[in-house]
N, C-alpha and C positions, 0 to 999 in steps of 0.2 A: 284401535289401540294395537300397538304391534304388540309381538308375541312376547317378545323379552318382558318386555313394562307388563303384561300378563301375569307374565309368571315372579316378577319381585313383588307384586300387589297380594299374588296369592300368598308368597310364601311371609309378608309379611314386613318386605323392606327387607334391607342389608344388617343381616348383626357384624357390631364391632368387637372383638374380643381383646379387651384389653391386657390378662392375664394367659398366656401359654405355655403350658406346662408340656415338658419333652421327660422321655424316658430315655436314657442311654447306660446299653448293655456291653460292659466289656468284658469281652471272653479271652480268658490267653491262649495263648498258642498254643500248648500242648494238646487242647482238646481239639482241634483241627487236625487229629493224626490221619489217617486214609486206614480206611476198615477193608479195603477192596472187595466191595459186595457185585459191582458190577465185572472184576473179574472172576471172582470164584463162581459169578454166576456161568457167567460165558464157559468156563472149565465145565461145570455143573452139564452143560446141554451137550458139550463140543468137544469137549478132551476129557472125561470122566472114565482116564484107567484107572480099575480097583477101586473106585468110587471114590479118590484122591478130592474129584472136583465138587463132591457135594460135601464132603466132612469139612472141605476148606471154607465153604458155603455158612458151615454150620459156626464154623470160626469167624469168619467174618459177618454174623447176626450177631452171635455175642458178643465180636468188639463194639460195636455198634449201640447194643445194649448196656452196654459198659460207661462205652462215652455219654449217653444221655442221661445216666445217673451221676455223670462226674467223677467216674471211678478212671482216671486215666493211665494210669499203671495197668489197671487189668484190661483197657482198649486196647493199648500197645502193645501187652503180651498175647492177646488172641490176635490182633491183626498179624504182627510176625508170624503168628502158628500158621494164618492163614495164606500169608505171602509164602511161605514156605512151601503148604502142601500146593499151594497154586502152580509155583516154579516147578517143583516135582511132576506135577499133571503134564504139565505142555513139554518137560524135556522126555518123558515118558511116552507119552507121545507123540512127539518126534521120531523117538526112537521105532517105535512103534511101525510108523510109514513107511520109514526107509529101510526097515527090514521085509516090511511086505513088498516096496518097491524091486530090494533085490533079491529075494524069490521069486516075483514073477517075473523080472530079467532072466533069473538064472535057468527058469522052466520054460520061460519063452525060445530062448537060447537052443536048449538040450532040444524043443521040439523042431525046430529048425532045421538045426544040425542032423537029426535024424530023417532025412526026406531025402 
């Protein structure tokens, strides 16, 4: 007996289900807002001046926590806070680089010059 015809003997033959019951969930769109947990994380590791990128971290759990209650006014106010201190993180550090870039141009320079 092959293996197929095996295994419908064991399980007993084919059930027919006449009756199928479906569940469908509609969610609106405001709860789709973006909490940006995977940017405040990235801040969190890699741009955390002042520790801008973990409090935005901490903003972007609570939109988060927000949204899964249904509270969507308070998702979208902590995500803001969060896109906020996120944007603050990475222009701050920006800033950041290119001032250490040009001190060390600028001391690279002076020791040059001086030889």
């Amino acid at each position: 007996m092959p293996k197929e015809q095996q295994e419908v003997v064991v399980l007993g033959g084919p059930h027919i289900s006449t009756s199928a019951t479906t569940t469908t969930i509609n969610m609106p769109a405001e709860i789709s807002t973006p909490d940006h947990v995977v940017w405040s994380l990235f801040s969190t590791l890699f741009l955390n001046v002042c520790c801008l990128g973990f409090i935005a971290y901490a903003y972007s759990v609570k939109s988060r926590d927000r949204k899964m209650v249904g509270d969507v006014t308070g998702a979208q106010a902590f995500a803001s806070t969060a896109k906020c201190l996120n944007i603050s993180s990475l222009v701050l550090s920006v800033l950041v680089v290119i001032a250490f870039v040009i001190i060390y141009a600028i001391k690279h320079l002076a020791t040059s010059h001086s030889r």
